[in-house]
C-alpha positions as CSV (number, residue, x, y, z in Angstrom):
1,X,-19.4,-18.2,25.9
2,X,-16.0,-19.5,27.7
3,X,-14.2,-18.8,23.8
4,X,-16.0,-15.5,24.1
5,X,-14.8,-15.1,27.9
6,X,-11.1,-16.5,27.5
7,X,-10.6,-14.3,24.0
8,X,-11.4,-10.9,26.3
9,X,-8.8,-12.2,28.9
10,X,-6.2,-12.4,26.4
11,X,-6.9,-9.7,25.3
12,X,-6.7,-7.5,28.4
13,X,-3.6,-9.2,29.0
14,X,-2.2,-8.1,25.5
15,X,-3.4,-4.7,26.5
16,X,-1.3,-4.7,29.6
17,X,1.7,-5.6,28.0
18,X,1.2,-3.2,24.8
19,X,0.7,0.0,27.8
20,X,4.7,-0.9,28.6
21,X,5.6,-0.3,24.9
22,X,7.5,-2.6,23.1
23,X,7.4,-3.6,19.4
24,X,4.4,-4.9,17.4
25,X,3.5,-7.4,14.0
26,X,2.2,-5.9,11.6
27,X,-1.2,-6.7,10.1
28,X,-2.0,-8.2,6.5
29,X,-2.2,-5.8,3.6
30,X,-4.2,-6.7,0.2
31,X,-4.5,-10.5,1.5
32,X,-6.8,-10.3,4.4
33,X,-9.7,-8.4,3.0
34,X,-12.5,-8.9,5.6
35,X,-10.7,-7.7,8.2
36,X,-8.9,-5.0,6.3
37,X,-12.2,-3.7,5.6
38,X,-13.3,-3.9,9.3
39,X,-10.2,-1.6,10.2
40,X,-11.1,1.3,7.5
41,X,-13.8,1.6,9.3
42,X,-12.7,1.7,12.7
43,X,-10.7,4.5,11.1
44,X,-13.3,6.4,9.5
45,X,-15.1,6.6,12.7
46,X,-12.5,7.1,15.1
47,X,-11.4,10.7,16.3
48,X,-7.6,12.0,15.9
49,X,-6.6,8.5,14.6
50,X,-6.0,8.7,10.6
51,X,-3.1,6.4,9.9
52,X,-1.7,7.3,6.3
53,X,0.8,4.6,6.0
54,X,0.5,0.8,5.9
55,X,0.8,-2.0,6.6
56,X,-1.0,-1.3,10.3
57,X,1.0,-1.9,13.0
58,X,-1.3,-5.0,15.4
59,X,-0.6,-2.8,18.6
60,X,-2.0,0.8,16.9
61,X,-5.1,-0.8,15.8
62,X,-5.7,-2.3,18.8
63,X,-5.3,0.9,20.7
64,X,-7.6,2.6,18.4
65,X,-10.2,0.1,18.8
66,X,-10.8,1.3,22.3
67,X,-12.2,4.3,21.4
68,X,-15.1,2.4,20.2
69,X,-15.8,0.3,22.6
70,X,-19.2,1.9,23.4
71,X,-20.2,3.9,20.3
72,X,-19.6,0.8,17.9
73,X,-19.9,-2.2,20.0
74,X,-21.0,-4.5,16.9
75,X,-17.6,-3.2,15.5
76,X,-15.7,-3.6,18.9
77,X,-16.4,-7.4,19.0
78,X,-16.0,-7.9,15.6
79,X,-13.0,-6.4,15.0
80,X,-11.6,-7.7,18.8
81,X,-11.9,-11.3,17.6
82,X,-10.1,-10.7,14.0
83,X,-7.5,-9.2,15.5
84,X,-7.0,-11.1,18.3
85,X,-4.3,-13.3,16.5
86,X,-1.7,-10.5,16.2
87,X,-1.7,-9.2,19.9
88,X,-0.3,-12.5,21.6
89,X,3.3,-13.1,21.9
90,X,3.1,-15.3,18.9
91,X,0.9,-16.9,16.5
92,X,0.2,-17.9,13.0
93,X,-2.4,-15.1,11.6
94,X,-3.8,-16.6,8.4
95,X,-3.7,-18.9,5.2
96,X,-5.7,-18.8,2.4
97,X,-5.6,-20.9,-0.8
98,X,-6.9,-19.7,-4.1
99,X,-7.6,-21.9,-7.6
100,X,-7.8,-19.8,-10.4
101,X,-8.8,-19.8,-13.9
102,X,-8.3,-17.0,-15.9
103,X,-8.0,-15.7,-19.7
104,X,-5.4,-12.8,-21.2
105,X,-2.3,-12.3,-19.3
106,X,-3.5,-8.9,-17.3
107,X,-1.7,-7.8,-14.3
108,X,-3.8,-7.9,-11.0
109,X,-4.3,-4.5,-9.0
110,X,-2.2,-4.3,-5.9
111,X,-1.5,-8.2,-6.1
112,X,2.6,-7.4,-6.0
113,X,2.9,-8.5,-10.2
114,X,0.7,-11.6,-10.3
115,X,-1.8,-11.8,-13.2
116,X,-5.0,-13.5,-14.2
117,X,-2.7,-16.3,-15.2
118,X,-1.9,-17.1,-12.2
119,X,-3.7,-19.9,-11.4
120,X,-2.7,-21.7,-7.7
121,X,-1.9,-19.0,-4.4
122,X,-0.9,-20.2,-1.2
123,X,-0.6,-17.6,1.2
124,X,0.0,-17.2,4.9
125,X,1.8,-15.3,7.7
126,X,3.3,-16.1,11.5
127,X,5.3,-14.3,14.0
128,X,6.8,-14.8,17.8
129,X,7.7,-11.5,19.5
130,X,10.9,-12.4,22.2
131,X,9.9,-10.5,24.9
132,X,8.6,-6.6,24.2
133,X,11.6,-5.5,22.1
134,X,12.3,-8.2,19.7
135,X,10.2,-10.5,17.3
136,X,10.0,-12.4,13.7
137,X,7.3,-12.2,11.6
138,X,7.1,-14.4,8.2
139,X,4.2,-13.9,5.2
140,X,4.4,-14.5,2.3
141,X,2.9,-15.6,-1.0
142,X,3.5,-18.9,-3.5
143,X,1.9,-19.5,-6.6
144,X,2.8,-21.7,-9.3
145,X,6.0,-19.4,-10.5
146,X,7.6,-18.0,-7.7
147,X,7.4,-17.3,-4.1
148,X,6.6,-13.7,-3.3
149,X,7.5,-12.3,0.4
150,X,5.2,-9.5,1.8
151,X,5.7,-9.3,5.6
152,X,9.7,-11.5,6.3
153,X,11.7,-9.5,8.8
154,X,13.0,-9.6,12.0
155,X,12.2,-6.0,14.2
156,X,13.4,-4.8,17.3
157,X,13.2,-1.8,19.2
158,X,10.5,0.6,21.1
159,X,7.1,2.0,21.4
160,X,9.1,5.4,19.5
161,X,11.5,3.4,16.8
162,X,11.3,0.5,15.6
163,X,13.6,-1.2,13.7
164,X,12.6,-3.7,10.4
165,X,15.3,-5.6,8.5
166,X,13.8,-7.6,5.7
167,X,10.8,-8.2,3.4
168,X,8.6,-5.5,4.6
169,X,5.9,-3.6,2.7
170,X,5.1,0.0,2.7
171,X,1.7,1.9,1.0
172,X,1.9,6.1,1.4
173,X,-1.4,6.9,1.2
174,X,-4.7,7.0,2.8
175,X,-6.6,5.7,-0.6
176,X,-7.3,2.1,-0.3
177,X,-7.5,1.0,-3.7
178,X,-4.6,2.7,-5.3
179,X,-1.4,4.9,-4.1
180,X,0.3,7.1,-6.3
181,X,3.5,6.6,-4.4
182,X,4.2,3.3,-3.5
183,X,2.0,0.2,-3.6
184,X,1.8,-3.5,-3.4
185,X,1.6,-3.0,-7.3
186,X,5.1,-4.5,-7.7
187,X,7.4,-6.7,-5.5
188,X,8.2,-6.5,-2.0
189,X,11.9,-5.3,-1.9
190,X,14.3,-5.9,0.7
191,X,14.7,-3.1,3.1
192,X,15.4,-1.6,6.5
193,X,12.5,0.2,7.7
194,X,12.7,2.8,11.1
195,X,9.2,3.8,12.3
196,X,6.9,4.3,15.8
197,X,4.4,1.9,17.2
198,X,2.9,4.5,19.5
199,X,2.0,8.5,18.0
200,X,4.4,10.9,19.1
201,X,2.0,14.0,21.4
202,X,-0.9,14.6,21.3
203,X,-0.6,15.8,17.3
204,X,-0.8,11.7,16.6
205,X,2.7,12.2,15.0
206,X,3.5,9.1,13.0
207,X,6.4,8.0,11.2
208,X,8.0,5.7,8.5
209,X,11.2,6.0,7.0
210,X,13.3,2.7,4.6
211,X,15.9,2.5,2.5
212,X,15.7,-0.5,0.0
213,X,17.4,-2.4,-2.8
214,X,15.1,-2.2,-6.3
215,X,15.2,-5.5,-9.2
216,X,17.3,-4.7,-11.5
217,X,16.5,-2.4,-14.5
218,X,17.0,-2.8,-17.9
219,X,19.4,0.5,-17.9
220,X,20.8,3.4,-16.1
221,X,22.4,6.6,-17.7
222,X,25.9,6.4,-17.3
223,X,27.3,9.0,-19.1
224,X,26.5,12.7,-20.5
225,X,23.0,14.5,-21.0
226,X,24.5,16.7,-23.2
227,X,22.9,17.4,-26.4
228,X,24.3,16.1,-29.6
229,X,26.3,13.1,-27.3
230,X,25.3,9.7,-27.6
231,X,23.6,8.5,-24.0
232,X,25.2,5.0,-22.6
233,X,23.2,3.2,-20.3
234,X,23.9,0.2,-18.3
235,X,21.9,-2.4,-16.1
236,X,22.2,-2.1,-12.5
237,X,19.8,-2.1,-9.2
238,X,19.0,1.4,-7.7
239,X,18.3,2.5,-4.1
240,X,14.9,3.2,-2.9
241,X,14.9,5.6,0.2
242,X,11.2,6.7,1.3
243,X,10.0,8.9,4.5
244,X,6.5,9.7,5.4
245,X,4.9,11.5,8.3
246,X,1.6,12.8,9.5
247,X,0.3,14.7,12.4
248,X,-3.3,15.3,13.4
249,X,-4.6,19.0,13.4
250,X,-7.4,18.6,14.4
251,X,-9.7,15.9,16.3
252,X,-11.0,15.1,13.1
253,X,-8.0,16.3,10.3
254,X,-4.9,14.5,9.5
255,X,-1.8,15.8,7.4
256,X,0.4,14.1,5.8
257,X,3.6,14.4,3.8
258,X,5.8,11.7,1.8
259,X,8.9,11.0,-0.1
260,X,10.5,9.0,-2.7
261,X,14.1,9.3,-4.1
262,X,15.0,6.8,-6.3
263,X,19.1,7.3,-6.9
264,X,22.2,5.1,-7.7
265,X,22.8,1.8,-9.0
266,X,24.9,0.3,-12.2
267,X,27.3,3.3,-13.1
268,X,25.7,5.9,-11.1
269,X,27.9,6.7,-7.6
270,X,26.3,8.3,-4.5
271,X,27.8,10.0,-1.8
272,X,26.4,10.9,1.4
273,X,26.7,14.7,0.3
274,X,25.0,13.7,-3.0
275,X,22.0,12.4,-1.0
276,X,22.1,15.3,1.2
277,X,21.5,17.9,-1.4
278,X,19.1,15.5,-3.5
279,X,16.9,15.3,0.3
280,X,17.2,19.6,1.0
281,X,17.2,20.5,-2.5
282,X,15.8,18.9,-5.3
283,X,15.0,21.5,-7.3
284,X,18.8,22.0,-8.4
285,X,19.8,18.4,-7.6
286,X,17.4,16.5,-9.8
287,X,15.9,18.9,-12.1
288,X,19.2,19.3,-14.1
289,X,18.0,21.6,-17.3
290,X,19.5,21.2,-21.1
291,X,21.7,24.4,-20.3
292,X,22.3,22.8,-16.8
293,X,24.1,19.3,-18.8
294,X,26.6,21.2,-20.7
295,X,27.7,22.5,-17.4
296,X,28.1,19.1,-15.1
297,X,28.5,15.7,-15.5
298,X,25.2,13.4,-15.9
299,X,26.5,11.7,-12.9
300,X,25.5,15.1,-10.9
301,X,21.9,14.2,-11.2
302,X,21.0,12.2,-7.8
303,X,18.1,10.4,-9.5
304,X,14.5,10.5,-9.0
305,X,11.9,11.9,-6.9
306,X,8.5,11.9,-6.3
307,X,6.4,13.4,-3.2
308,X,3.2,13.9,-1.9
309,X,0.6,16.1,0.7
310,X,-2.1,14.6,1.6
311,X,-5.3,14.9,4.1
312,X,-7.7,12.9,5.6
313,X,-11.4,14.9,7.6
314,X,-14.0,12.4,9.2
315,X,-17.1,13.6,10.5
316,X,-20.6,12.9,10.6
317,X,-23.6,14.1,9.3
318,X,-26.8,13.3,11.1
319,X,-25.3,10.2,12.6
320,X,-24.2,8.8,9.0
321,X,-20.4,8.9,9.7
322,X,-18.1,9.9,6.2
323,X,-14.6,10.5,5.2
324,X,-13.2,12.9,3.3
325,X,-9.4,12.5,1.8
326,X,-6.9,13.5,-0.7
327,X,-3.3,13.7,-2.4
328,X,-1.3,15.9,-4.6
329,X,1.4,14.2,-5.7
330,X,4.7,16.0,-6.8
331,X,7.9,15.1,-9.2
332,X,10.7,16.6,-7.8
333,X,9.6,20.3,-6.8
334,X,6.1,21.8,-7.0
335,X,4.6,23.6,-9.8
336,X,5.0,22.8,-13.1
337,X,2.3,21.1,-16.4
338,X,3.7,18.3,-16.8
339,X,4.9,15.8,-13.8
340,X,1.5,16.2,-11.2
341,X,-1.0,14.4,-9.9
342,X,-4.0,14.9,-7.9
343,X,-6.3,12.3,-6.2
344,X,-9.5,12.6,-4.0
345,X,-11.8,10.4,-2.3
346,X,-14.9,9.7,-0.2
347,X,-15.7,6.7,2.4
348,X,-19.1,6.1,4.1
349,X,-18.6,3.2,6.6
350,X,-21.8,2.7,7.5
351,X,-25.1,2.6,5.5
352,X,-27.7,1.2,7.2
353,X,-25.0,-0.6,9.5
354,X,-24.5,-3.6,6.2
355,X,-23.1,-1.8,3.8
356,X,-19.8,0.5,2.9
357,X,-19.1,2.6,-0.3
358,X,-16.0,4.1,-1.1
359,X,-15.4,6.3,-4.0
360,X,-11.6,7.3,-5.4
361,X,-10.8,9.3,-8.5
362,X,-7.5,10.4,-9.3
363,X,-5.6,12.4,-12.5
364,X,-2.0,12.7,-13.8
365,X,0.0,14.8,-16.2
366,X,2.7,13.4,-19.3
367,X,5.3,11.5,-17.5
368,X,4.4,10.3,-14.2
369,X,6.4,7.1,-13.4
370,X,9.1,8.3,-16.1
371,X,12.9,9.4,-15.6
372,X,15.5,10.4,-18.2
373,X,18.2,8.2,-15.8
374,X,16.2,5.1,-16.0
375,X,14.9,3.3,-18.8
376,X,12.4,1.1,-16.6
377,X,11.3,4.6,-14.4
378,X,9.6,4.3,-11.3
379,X,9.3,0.5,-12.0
380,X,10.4,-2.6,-9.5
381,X,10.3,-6.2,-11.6
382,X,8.5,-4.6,-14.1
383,X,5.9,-3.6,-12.9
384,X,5.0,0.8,-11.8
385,X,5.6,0.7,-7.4
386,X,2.8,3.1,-7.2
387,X,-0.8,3.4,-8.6
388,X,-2.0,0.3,-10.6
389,X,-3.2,2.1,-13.3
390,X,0.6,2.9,-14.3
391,X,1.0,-0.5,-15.6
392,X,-1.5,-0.1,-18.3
393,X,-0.5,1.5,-21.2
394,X,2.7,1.2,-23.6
395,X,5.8,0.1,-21.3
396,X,7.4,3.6,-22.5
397,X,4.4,5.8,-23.3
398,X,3.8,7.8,-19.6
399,X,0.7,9.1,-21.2
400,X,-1.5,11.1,-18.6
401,X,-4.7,9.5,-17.7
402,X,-7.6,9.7,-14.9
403,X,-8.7,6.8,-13.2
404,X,-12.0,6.0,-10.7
405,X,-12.7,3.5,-8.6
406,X,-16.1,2.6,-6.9
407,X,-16.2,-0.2,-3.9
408,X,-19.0,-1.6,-2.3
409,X,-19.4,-3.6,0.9
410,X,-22.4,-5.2,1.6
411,X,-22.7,-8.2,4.6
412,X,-25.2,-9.9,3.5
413,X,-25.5,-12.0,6.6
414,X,-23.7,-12.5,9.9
415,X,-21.8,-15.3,7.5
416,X,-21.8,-13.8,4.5
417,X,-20.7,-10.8,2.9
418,X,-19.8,-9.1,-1.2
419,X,-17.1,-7.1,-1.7
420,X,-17.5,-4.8,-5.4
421,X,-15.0,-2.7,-6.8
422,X,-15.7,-1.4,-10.1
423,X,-13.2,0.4,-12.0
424,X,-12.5,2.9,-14.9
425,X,-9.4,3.9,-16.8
426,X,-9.2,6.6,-19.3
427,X,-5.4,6.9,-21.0
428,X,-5.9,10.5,-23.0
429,X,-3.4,9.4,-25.7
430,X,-6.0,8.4,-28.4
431,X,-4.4,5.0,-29.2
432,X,-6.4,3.8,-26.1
433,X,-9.7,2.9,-25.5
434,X,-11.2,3.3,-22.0
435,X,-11.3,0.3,-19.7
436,X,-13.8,-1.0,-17.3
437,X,-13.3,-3.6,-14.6
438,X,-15.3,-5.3,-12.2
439,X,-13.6,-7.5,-9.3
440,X,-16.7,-9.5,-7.2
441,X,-15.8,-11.5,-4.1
442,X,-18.7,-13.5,-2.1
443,X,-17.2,-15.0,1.4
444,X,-19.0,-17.6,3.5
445,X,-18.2,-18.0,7.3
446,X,-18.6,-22.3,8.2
447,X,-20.4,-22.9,11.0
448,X,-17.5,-25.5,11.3
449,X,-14.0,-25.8,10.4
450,X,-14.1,-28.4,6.9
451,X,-10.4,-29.6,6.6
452,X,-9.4,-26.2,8.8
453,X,-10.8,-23.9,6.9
454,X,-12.9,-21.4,8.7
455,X,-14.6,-19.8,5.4
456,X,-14.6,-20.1,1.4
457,X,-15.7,-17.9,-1.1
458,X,-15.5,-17.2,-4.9
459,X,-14.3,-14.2,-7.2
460,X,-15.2,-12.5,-10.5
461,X,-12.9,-10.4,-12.0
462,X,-13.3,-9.2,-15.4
463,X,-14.0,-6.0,-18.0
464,X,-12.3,-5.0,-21.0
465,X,-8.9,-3.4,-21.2
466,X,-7.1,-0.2,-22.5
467,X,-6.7,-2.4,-26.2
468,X,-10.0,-2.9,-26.0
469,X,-9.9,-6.8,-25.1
470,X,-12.0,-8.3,-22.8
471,X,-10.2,-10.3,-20.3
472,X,-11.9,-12.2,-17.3
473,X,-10.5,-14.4,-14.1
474,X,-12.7,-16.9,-11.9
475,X,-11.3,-18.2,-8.6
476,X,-12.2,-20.2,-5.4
477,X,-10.5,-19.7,-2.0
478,X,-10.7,-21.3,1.4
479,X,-9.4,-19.2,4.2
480,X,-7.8,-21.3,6.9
């Protein structure tokens, strides 16, 4: 009772100093799953409050999570005492360990380019916040090859723009499994990053806006696309600039739009005028014709884009609360039957209170993740920055392919819970077969700490992939 008691005084004291708005942590994205899964659901049930872009600012959430207080108070308390860690002035937010055994080198979805190889991760996160308007965070991730950092920046600022220089991660879109856009499929890249704590009106306006430094790829055009002329290409490390906003409409709809231009590096020179007309017009900019190259120099071209609209709608239907959402997806202008893709899913929270089921299905056309200027495409270390699936097929094929996802949630107890996500990958170039995945995690709360950690758990993942080879991964964690 006095843990209970003290944990709501800190927390009303948090909740003072978040009303003077200063800057906020961010909260764990693809490492933290319980409590991610806790905070789609505050989401889905929440009114005006549909947050397209992650990771989730500590100080939103928590502002969200008093909408609730009285018409999910299972979910208030919950959620209060998981998220308690990042709404102090400083604190270390959580460790996990993972042993791992695993058979065919297979990338892992949304796991920033480890594989079922990868057999030790160590991962963890901390931050101090200096005052209202200045703070650290470090998270990162080590496994037996390299260490990978998710959440390393320092930020500064206020409630309306705030300032991250560092490892910081961004996910454009309100699907949880996979974002056509930009992931945690690949690396975290270094970037500055300028976005709000608080939403702007009473529309809920919220934005994001980076500019980043990519790995570096294998070759970028340097000289002519004129027909007939040999093409010369040369390594180098493009820019990444990406923008996103989204406004409620209504109570219960959210829009929102997003932007990737991928431009520069190696040979290719950018002006401030060059990025100008790539942003305002990228119909004449980027999508440089045949005709177009006899006329101008390759070095014209800005680079890449990609974009997106999207939508979230939550409601209820007879007190069985659901949410509807979905993404086109855009290269370059609109239009087109070739470089599009389209994505929709559904989310009920809350089946007879234990259990969640999401549903996510999404298509694309020849060439998604492909540019003439870059040999690697829309690619960061290798590996596609946007949906998962991107990564399975030829390195240069771009064939178009559908993909669905099913996840289910079920708490099995107070202590326990199973998280199920079944997947299904159909490339519609016939030199693939279809894949089917399933990734199983069971997690057990200790009713005491054992060596610090709070809770263990194991997971399944395994299936057959697009070669039609089976391919399967066991592991144990301890989160501390």
């Amino acid at each position: 009772m006095l843990k209970k008691i003290s944990l709501l005084v800190g927390l009303a004291i948090s909740a003072n100093a978040m009303a003077k708005g200063g800057v906020s942590p961010y909260l764990p994205l693809n490492q933290a799953p319980e409590l991610e899964h806790q905070i789609q659901r505050l989401l889905a049930v929440s009114k005006n409050t549909h947050i397209m872009s992650k990771p989730y600012k500590a100080h939103d959430i928590y502002r969200v999570l008093q909408t609730v207080r009285h018409s999910y108070p299972e979910l208030y308390q919950t959620l209060s005492y998981q998220i308690s860690p990042y709404v102090q002035s400083d604190a270390g937010t959580f460790a996990k360990v993972t042993l791992a055994a695993g058979t065919k080198d297979k990338t892992l979805p949304n796991q920033r380019g480890q594989t079922t190889k990868t057999n030790l991760i160590v991962e963890g996160g901390a931050y101090a916040n200096f005052g209202r308007y200045f703070g650290v965070s470090v998270a990162g991730i080590a496994n037996e090859d390299e260490i990978l950092p998710t959440q390393s920046f320092v930020y500064l600022g206020y409630k309306y723009a705030q300032l991250d220089i560092g490892y910081r991660e961004h996910w454009y879109s309100p699907f949880n499994d996979s974002a056509m856009l930009l992931s945690t499929q690949a690396k975290t890249t270094p970037s500055i990053t300028l976005s709000n704590v608080d939403p702007i009106t009473s529309f809920n306006i919220r934005y994001d806006m980076f500019i980043s430094k990519m790995t570096e790829q294998s070759g970028i055009l340097e000289s002519t696309k004129q027909k007939g002329v040999t093409r010369q290409y040369k390594p180098g490390k493009p820019f990444l600039f990406g923008l996103h906003t989204s406004f409620a409409a209504t109570d219960n709809l959210t829009i929102g739009l997003s932007r990737l231009m991928q431009f520069g590096g190696g040979p290719r020179s950018v002006t401030l005028k060059d990025f100008a007309e790539g942003f305002f017009t990228p119909g004449s900019k980027d999508n440089i014709t045949r005709l177009d190259a006899e006329e101008v120099d390759a070095n014209f071209e800005l680079g890449d884009q990609i974009g997106s609209i999207t939508f979230a709608y939550n409601n209820s239907i007879y007190a069985l609360p659901y949410e509807l959402y979905g993404e086109v997806a855009l290269e370059d202008t609109l239009g087109g039957s070739r470089n599009n893709a389209y994505s929709f899913g559904i989310y009920l929270p809350f089946i007879a209170n234990n259990h969640s089921i999401r549903i996510e299905h999404s298509n694309w056309q020849t060439g998604w993740y492909r540019n003439s200027l870059y040999l690697d495409g829309n690619r960061n270390s290798g590996n596609v920055i946007g949906h998962w699936a991107g990564d399975e097929h030829d390195y240069n094929d771009y064939t178009p392919a559908k993909s669905m996802s099913v996840n289910w949630h079920w708490q099995l107890s107070k202590i326990e819970s199973l998280n199920t996500t079944i997947r299904m990958l159909k490339n519609k170039n016939e030199a693939y077969k279809t894949s089917y995945e399933l990734q199983t995690a069971y997690t057990r709360k200790l009713s005491k700490p054992i060596m610090g950690a709070k809770s263990w758990g194991a997971e399944l993942y395994q299936g057959k992939d697009v070669y039609g080879e089976t391919f399967a991964r066991l592991g144990l964690f301890a989160n501390f």
